[in-house]
N, C-alpha and C positions, 0 to 999 in steps of 0.2 A: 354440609356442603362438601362436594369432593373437591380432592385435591386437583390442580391443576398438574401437567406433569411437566419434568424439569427441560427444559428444550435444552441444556446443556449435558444431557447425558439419554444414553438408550442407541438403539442403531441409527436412527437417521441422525441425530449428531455428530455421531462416529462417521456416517457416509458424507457431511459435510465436512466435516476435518479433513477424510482422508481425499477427497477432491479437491479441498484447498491445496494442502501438502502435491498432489501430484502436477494440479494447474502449475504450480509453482516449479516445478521440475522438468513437465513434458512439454504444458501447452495446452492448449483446451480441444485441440483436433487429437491428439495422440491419448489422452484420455477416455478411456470407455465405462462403461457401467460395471464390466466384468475388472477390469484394474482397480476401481474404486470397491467392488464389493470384497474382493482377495488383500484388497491395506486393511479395509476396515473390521472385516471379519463381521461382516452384518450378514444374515440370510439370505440365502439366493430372491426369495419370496418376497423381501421387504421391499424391495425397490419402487415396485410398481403402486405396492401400497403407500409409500411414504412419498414418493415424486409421481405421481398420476401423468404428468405432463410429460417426462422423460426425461434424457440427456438436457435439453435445454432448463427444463426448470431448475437441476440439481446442479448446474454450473451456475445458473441467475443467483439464485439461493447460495453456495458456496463465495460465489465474488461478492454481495451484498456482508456477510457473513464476515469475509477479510476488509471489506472496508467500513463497518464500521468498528472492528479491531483494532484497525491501525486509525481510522481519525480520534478514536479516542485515545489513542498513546502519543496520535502527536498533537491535539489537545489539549493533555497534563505537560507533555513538555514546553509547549509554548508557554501554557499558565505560569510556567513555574523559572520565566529568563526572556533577558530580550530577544529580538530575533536572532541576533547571530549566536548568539548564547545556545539557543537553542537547536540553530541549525548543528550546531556542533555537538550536541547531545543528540541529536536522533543519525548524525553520523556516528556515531559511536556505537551506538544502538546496532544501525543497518549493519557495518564492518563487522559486529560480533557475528549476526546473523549468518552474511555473507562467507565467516570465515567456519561459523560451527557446519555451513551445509555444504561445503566444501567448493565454495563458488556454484553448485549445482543448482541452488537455490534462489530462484529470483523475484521478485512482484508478481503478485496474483492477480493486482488490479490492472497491469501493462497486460500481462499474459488473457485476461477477458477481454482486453481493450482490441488485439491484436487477433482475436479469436474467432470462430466461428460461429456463436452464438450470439445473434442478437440482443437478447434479452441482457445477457451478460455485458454487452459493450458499452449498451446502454448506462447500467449500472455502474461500469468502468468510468464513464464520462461525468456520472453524479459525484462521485467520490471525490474523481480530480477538481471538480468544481468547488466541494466543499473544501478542499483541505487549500485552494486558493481562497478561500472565503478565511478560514481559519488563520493564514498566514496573512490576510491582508489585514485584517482586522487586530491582529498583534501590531504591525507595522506600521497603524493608524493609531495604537495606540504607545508606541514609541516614539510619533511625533510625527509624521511622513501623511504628506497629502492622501486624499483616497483615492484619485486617479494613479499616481504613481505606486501607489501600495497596491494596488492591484496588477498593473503590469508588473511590478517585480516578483507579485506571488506567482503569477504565472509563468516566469521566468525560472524562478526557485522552483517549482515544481517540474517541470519539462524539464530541468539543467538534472535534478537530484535524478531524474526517473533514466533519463541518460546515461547519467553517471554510474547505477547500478549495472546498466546493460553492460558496458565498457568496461566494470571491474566483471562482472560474470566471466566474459569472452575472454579478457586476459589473465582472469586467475589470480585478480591482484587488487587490494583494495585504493592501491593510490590515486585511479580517475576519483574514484567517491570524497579521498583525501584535499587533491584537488582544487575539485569542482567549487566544496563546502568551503575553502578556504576563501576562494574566488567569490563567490555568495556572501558570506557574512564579511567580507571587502566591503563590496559593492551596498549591502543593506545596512552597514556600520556609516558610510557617505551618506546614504540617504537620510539616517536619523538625524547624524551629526552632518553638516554641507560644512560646517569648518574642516571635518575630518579628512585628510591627506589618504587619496585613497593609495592601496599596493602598487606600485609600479609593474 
């Protein structure tokens, strides 16, 4: 029986890395095939053979690609701390991010959302959805109704993805600093209602 082959290595992996990587920096408009073939150092030839559809399949496929990345890192994080606990772990997380790509570097999943590609915004919208699924489901099982666990995930999610934008623009991580603090406030009151929220 032959081997399958490793979908994590060969050019068209390398051609979705390196379109993550540049969504993340340009924007999915400022992104072409020829910038994505020169990062990734894949053959002029591959492209058509590995994305038939074009541009739009290889941004569908690269934002698919980074969210399920990151739902499954923040995932293990929730698994592993209560909500605020955790919101505070995957700031710390973003902040490293944030500061190793020198602010340059921002959400692959905002950047499809905000993009040109259909297929991708779409995909943008499923991610956001899950990782309010994910967070509300923590927060239900902290104790918190599931009407309310869901409007704060949604809250938490739109407030963090904000928050990135605002540290990007000013070069600085303390909106993400923040934000997170203001969140795991607000998610600490809801588990606990005795809990005396921040002034």
């Amino acid at each position: 029986m032959a081997r399958r082959p490793d979908p994590t290595t060969g050019p068209r992996a390398a051609m979705i890395r390196s379109a993550i990587r540049l969504i993340r920096e340009r924007g999915v408009a400022a992104t072409s095939f020829a910038d994505v073939l020169a990062h990734s150092g894949a053959p002029r030839g591959s492209v058509y053979h590995h994305f038939p559809g074009g541009k739009s399949q290889l941004v569908e496929e690269a934002t698919r690609s980074a969210a399920d990345h990151l739902g499954q890192g923040m995932a293990r994080v929730l698994d592993s701390s209560d909500t605020p606990g955790a919101l505070q772990a995957l700031a710390d997380l973003w902040r490293r991010g944030l500061e190793d790509g020198d602010y340059t570097v921002g959400c692959p999943i905002v950047a499809a959302a905000l993009g040109t590609e259909r297929g991708a915004r779409d995909v943008a919208g499923e991610a956001f959805e899950h990782w309010c699924g994910l967070l509300a489901g923590t927060l239900v099982a902290d104790g918190v109704g599931p009407e309310r666990a869901r409007s704060l995930a949604v809250l938490v999610v739109g407030a963090l993805e904000g928050a990135l934008v605002l540290a990007q623009a000013q070069r600085s991580s303390a909106p993400l600093d923040a934000v997170v603090d203001e969140l795991s406030a607000l998610c600490r009151s809801a588990i606990d209602p005795a809990a005396t929220p921040r002034s």
